[in-house]
N, C-alpha and C positions, 0 to 999 in steps of 0.2 A: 528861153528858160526851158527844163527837161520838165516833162509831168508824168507822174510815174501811177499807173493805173494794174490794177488784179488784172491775171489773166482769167476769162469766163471759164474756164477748164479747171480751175484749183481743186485738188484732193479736199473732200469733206473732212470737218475734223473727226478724230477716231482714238477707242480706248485704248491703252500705253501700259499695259502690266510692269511692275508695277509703284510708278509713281502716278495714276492718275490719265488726263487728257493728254493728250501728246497736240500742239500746235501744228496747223494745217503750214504746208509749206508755201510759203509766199511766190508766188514768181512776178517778178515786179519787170515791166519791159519800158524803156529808154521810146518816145516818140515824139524826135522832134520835129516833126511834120506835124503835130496833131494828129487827128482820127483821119484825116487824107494822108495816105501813105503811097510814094512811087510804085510805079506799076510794076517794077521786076522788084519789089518788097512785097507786094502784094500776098502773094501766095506760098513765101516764107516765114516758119516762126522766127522771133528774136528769141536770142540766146538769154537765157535768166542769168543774173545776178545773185548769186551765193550770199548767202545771211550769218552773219559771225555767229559762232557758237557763244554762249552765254555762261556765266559763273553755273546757274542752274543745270546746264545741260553735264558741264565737266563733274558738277558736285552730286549728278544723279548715279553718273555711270562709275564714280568711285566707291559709292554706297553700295554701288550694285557689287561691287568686287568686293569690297570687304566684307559682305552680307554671305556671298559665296564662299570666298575664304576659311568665314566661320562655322557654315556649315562642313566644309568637308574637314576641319579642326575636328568635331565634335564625333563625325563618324567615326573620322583617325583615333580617336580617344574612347570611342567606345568598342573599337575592333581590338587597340593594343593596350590597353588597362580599361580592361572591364572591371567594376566598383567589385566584382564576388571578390578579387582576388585580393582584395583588402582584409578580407575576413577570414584568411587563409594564413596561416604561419610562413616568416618568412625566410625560417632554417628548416631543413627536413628533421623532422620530430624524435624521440631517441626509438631505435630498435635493436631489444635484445634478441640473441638467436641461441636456441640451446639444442641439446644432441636430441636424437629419435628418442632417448631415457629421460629427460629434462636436464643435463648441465647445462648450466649457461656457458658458453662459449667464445662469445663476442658483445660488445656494444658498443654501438656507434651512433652519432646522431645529438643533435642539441636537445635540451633537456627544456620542457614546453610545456604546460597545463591550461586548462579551460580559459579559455576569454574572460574578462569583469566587466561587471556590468559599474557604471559611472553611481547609477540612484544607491546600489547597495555601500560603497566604500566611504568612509567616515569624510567629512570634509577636509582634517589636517593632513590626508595624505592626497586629494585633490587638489589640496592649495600648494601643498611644497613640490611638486610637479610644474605648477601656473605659475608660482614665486621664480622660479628657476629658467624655464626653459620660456615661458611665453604668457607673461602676465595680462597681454591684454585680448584674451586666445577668443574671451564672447564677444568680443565688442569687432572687430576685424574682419573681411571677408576670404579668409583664407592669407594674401599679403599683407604686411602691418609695414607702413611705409618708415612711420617712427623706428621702428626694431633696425629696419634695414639703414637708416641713416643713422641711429646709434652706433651700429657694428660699423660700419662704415667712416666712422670719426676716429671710432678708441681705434681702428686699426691704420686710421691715418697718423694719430698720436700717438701711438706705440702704448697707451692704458694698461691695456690688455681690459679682455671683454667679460661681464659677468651674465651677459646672454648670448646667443648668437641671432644671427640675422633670422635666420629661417624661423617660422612660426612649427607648430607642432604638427598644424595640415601640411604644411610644404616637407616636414619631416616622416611625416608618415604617408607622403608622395613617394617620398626618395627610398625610404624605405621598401616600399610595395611595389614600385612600377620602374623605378631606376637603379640606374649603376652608381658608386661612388665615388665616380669620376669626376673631376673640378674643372667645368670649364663653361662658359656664358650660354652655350647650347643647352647644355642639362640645367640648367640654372633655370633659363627660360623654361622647358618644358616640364619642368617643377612647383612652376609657378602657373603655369594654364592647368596642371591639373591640381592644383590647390583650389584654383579659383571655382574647376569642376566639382571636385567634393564637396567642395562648402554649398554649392546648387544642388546636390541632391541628396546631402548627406545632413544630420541634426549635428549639432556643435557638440554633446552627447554621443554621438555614435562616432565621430570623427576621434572624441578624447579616448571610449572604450577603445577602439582600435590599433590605437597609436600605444594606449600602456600593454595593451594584450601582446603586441611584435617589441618592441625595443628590447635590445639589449642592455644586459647587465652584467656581463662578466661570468666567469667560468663556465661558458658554455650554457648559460641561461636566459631563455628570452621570454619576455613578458611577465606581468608585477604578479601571477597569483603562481610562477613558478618559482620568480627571485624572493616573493617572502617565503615558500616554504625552505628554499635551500638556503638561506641566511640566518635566519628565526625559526624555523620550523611553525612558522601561522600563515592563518590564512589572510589574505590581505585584508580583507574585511573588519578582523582584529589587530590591526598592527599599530600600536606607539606611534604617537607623533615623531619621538627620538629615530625612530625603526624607518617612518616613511620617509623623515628628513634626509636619512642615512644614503636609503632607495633612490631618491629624487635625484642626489649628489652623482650614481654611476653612470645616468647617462650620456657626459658629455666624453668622459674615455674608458667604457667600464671594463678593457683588459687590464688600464694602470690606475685605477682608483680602485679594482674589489678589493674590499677588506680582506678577505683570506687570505690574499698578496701582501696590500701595500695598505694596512689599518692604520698607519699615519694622513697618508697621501688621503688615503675616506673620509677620516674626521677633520680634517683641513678641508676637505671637500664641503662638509656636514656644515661646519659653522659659516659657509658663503650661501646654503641654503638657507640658514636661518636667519640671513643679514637679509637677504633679498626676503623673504616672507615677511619681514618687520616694515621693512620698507615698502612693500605692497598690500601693508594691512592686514596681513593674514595670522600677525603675530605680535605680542608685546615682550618688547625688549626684555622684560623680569622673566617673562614667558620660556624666552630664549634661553636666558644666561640660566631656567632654572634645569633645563633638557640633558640629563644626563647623554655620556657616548653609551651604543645601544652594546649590548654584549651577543656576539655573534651564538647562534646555534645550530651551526653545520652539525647535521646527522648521517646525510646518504654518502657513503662511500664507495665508489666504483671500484673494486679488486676484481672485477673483468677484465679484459684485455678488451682494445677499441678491436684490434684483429686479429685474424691469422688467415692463412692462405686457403682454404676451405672458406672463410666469413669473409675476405676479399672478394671471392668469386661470389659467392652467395648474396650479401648484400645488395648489389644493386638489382639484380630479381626481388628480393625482399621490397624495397622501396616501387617497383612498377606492381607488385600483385598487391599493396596496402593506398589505400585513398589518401591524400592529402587530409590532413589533421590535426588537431592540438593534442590527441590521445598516444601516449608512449603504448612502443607495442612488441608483443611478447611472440615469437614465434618459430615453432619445432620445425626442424630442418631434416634430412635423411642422415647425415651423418652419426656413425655409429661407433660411441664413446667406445666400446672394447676393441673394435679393429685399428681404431686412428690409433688407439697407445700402442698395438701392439705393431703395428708402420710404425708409428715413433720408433721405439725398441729395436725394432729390424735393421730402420736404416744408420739408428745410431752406431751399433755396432759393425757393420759393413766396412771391410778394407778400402775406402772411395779415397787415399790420401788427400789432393785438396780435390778433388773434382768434384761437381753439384752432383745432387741428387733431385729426382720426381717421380712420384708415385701416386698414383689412381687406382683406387677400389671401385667396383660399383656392382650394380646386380646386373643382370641381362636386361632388363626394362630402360636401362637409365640412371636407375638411381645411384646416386653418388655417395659411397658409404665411409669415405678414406680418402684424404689428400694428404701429402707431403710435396710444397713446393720447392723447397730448398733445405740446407744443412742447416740452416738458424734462421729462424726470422726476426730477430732482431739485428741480427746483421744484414739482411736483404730480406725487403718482401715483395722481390721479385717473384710472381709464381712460373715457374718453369714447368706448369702443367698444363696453364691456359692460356700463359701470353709466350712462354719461348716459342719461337718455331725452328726447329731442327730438322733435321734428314732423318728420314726413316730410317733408310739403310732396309736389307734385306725384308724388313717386315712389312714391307710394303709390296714382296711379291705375291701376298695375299691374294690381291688383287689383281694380277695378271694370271693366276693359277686359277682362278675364277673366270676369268674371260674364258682361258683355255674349252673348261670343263665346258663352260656355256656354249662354244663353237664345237660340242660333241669330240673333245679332246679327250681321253680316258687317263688315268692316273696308270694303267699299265702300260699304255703308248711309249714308244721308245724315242726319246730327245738323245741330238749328238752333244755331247761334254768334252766335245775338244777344243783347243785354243781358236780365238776366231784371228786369220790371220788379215782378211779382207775389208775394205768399206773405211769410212773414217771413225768410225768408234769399234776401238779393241780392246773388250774387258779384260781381263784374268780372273783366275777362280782365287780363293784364297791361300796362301801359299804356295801358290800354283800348278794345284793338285789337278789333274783331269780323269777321269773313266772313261771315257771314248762314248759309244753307245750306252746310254741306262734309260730305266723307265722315266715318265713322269714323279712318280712316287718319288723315287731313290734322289731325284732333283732336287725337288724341295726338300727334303732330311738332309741334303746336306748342303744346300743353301749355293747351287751350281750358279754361279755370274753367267756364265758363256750360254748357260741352257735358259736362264730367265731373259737373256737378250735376244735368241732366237726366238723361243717362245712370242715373246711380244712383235716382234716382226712376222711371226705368223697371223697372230689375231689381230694386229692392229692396235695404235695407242688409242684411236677413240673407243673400240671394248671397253681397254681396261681404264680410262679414263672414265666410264659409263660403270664399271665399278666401283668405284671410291663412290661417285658422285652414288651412287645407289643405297651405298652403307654410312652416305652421312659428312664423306669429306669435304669441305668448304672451299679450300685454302686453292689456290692456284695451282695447276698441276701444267706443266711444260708439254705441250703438242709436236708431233715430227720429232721427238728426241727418245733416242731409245737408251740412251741412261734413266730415264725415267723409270725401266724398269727395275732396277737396284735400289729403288728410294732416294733419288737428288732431286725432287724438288720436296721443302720444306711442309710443316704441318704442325700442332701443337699435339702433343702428348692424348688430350683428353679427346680430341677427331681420333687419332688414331686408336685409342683405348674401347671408343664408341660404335667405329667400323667394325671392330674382331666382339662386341657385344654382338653388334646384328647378326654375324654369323651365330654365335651361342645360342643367338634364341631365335633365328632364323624365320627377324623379323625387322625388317627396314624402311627407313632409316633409323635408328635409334638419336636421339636427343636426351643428352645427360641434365637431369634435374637436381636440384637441391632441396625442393618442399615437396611434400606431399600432390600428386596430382590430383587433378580434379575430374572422377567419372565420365567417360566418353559417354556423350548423347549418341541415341538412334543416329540422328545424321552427321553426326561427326564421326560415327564408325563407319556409315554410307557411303560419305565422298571421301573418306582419308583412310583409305584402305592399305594397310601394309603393306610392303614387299617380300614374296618369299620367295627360295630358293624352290626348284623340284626337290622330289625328296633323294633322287638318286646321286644330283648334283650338290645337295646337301650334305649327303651320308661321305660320300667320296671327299669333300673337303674337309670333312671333320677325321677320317682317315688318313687323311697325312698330317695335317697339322698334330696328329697323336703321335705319327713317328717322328715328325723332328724333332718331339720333347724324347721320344724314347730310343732311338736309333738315330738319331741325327744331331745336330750342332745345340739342339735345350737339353742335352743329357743332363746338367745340371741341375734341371727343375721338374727331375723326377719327381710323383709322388705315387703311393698306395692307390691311387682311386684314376680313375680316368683323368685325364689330364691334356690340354689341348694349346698349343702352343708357338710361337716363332719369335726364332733369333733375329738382330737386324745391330750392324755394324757400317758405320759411312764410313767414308773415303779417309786413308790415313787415320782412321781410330780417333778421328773426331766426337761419336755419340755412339751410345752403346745401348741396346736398349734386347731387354726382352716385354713380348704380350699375349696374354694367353688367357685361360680359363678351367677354372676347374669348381667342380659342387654348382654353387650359386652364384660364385664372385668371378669377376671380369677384369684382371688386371695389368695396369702398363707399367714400365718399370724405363726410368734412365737414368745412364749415368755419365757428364760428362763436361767441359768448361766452359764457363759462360764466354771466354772469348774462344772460344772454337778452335785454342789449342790442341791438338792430337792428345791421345791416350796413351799411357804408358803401358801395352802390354794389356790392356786390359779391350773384352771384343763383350757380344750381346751372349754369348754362350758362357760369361766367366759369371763377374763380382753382378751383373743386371738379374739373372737366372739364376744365381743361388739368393739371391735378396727376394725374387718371387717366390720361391721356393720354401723357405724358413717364411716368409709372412702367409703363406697357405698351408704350412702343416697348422701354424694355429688360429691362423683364422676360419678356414672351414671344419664343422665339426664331425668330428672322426677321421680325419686325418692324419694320419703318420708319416714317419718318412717310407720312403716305398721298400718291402720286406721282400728276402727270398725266399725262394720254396722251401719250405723245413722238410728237412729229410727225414723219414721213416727211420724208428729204429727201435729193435726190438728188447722185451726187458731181459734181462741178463740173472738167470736164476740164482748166478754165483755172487753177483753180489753184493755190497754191502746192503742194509737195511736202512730204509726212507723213512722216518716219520709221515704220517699222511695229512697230518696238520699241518706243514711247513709244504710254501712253494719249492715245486723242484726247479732245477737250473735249467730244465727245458721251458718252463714257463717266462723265462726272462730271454729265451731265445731271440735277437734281433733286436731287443730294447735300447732305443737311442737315447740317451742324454744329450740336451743340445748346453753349449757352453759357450754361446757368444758365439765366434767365428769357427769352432773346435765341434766335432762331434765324435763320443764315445760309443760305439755299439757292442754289447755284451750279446754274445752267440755260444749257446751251451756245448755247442760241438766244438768251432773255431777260436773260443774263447776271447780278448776283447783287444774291438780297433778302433785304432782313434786315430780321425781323420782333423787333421790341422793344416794350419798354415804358419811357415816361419820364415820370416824375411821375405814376405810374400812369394815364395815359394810353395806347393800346397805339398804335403807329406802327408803317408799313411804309414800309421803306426801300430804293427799289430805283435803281442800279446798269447803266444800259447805254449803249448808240452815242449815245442822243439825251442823256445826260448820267447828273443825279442825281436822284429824283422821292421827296417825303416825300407821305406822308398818314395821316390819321388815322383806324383802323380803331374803327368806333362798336360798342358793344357794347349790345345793348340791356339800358337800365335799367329795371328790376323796379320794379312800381308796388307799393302795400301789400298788394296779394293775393297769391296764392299761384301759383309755376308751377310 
């Protein structure tokens, strides 16, 4: 027979975190010898015997798992729905935006008012909330297993249901922390954070919660903003008829609001008042006595939700305002007289169908004018901020800048002849060349052949070190010397932003729509602007004034200083003029959203007289640009002037502008009108020797780039 004896060596017993002692291990040894044991056994251990794991052993280590499990749930649950964010609305709240004068402008955003509190609101509209949606909401820990197997029968029997499964915490889970997606996953994790709030939250603060976020249809979430905009009261005063009304839109409140569908409501209304009867909250006489509520819709929205200025604006407006139940009111930079008079400008403009884009701004940034397109009701697509196009020639800003920067002079002489060599071979436009001309005379007249040289002198990281300097973002193409004609893309308001910097010869500029907020000491410290030398400064502002005045912006001449470039892409795709004059910074395009070619039309035609006309009145004291009035002497012979009445020399040079037509009365030359017919442009003049038409030639744009 075996006798089975402790070995003298057994481990002491020892503490077991944590269920307690932990059992010393046995080692049980086999001696069927008795305690005389063979001599080569002698001085060898016997091999122990292994002890079956026990129910205990298996039921500690899965406690242990699930113990673990639940903890790392709870952190998971307090990293990804933190409880604040229950207390937080669960639409972005409404914001109005109105001009730098106060129009309002825009509004957008669900319509939301202060949180309720449960102790303040009368019982009959706590009960027909409980009657309806979750009658046994105090007694329940978050799941109501009853609710869930009711829903679960009627929807097996096709009933149809007069609750739903989910309780008002599992609703106001899903509301807060989840998507409204249907599937056993979210389902599950709806219900562990049900089961959380109910642990840290009062059945009271769970209920405030839950009526402060729900929706109610038309854009209205939470019960102290759906009784004002239904009843005009405050919840706290609201009819039983009123809250029963309320109680009814939760379960679809885009196709039960009354304002829609006041049948679909009050068919709604009397299944609130079946179920409140039926949960005690109500007597039948009670019911049958409850008049339908009569609606008092007061606030009217005749704002527009957008337009393309409040598109771009808007979502700045929501990252500089805190999350809140408070509607919010806030002035923006845009400046009601100049956007009408953009409107006005570009309505009128010969653009047949091609789009249109235009950008105001100050030298700072500030954004005083947008036009994204011909209608925004038919597209509100903005082609100021999200198209990206081709520069085209306005983009040689920025290699004319590198130039200057590598001690290149504007009277240096670039060759303007055909490049015949290499694998990219521009042409000039039209295919006009000058042989040897300055720098200057280059850019006034927008030379291809001399801005690709150019850039293969300085290098494309220069000029690619310019855009980036003045603010360009977008991807600019490296080792490609089409780059220097404007072929890699950009939006309208980068490029609008770059030729600011120059204006106020301070970089990078970044176009805003609200009000900034005063530079601190050290935020002027370490974000110290970029400026030009003053010499490299003054010289680019000296051409960019000839090509409005002597170069391809003749168009966008005006009276005052004026500073400017044309830019046309390839095949007459985009046409754009940008420039600046007085205070305002402005880009101008025009051209097809599918990136059809242009008919005829280049950045020195219909882009440059639309800058043009919106700067004679947008800046103040500007006119169209006058010529020198000739001297001339009074004539003793004759007739007699009243001295009361303006003489005809006073009206010398005076424009009337007529839409697309301009009349200029000239006391010597007598009067010229400048139009267009049949998109052909004609000047029309007016004196002693009779009537004189001609036809002002514009030059047509070849397939390259100016």
């Amino acid at each position: 027979m075996l006798d089975k004896t402790s070995h003298p060596d057994a481990p002491r017993r020892r503490w077991y975190w944590p269920f307690g002692r932990k059992a010393a291990v046995e080692t049980v040894f086999y001696e069927p010898y008795g305690d005389a044991l063979p001599p080569h056994l002698q001085d060898e251990p016997l091999a122990p015997l292994k002890k079956p794991r026990g129910k205990w052993w298996w039921f500690s280590r899965g406690l242990a798992a699930v113990l673990f499990l639940f903890i790392l749930l709870i952190a998971w649950l307090a990293i990804t729905a933190p409880l604040s964010k229950s207390l937080q609305p669960i639409a972005p709240p409404q914001i109005t935006l109105l001009t730098s004068d106060g129009q309002p402008i825009a509004r957008n955003g669900a319509i939301v008012d202060e949180p309720v509190q449960v102790a303040e609101l009368p019982d009959h509209v706590v009960n027909a909330f409980l009657a309806i949606e979750d009658r046994r909401f105090y007694s329940h820990w978050g799941v109501d297993p009853r609710g869930l197997a009711r829903a679960a029968w009627s929807n097996a029997t096709g009933s149809g249901m007069t609750q739903g499964g989910s309780t008002i915490t599992q609703q106001l889970a899903k509301l807060t922390f989840l998507t409204p997606e249907r599937s056993l996953t979210r389902k599950a994790r709806e219900m562990l954070i049900a089961f959380w709030m109910e642990a840290r939250l009062s059945k009271d603060e769970i209920l405030e919660r839950y009526l402060s976020n729900v929706y109610f249809g038309d854009n209205v979430y939470g019960l102290r903003a759906a009784s004002l905009h239904y009843y005009y009261r405050k919840p706290e005063n609201l009819k039983p008829e009123q809250a029963i009304m309320l109680a009814g839109l939760v379960q679809a409140p885009s196709r039960l609001a009354p304002t829609r569908n006041p049948d679909l409501a009050a068919k709604r209304a009397k299944l609130v008042k079946s179920a409140m009867v039926a949960a005690g909250f109500l007597h039948q006489k009670e019911a049958d006595s409850l008049p339908n509520p009569v609606l008092d819709v007061r606030a009217k929205n005749t704002v527009p939700t957008g337009t393309y200025f409040a598109d771009w604006a808007m979502p700045r407006a929501r990252a500089l305002s805190e999350m809140s139940y408070s509607k919010l009111t806030l002035t923006t930079t845009l400046d009601s007289r100049l956007q009408k008079i953009a409107n006005n400008v570009v309505s009128r403009a010969p653009l047949g169908k091609a789009q249109v884009a235009l950008v105001a701004m100050r030298p700072d940034g500030e954004v005083v004018a947008m036009i994204g397109g011909r209608d925004y009701k038919e597209s509100a697509f903005n082609r100021v901020t999200q198209a990206k196009r081709q520069p085209g020639s306005t983009f040689k800003l920025f290699v004319w800048l590198a130039a200057l920067r590598a001690d290149i002079r504007p009277d240096d002489m670039v060759d303007d002849s055909p490049i015949t060599k290499g694998g990219y071979l521009p042409k000039n436009a039209g295919d006009k060349y000058r042989g040897e001309i300055t720098l200057k005379e280059a850019f006034a007249k927008s030379s291809n052949v001399a801005a690709v040289r150019l850039f293969g002198q300085v290098g494309d990281k220069a000029v690619i070190r310019e855009a980036r300097n003045l603010g360009v973002t977008s991807k600019l193409a490296e080792d490609d010397p089409s780059l220097a004609l404007g072929t890699s893309t950009m939006t309208l308001l980068e490029l609008t932003a770059a030729y600011a910097g120059v204006a106020s010869n301070s970089w990078p500029i970044k176009p805003y729509a609200f009000e900034k907020k005063e530079q601190s000491w050290a935020e002027w410290l370490f974000d110290w602007p970029g400026r030009y030398g003053n010499n490299t400064h003054e010289r680019m502002e000296d051409m960019l004034r000839t090509a409005v005045n002597e170069g391809t912006g003749r168009n966008a001449q005006l009276s005052i200083p004026n500073y400017g470039k044309t830019g046309t892409s390839q095949k007459n795709r985009d046409a754009l003029f940008v420039g600046y004059a007085g205070d305002l910074v402005v880009g101008v395009w025009v051209g097809n959203d599918d990136n059809t070619p242009l008919k005829g039309v280049s950045g020195g035609g219909v882009p440059a007289r639309i800058w043009r006309d919106f700067m004679r009145q947008a800046v103040q004291g500007v006119g169209p640009a006058r010529y020198p009035k000739p001297v001339r002497k009074p004539d003793p012979d004759g007739p007699i002037k009243p001295l009361d009445l303006p003489d005809i020399d006073d009206l010398q040079d005076v424009p009337i502008d007529l839409g697309d037509s301009e009349i200029r009365i000239n006391g010597e030359d007598g009067v010229s009108i400048s139009t267009e017919v049949g998109g052909i442009p004609l000047d029309l003049r007016l004196d002693n020797d009779g009537m004189a038409i001609e036809s002002r030639r514009e030059e047509t744009p070849a397939a390259t780039d100016r």
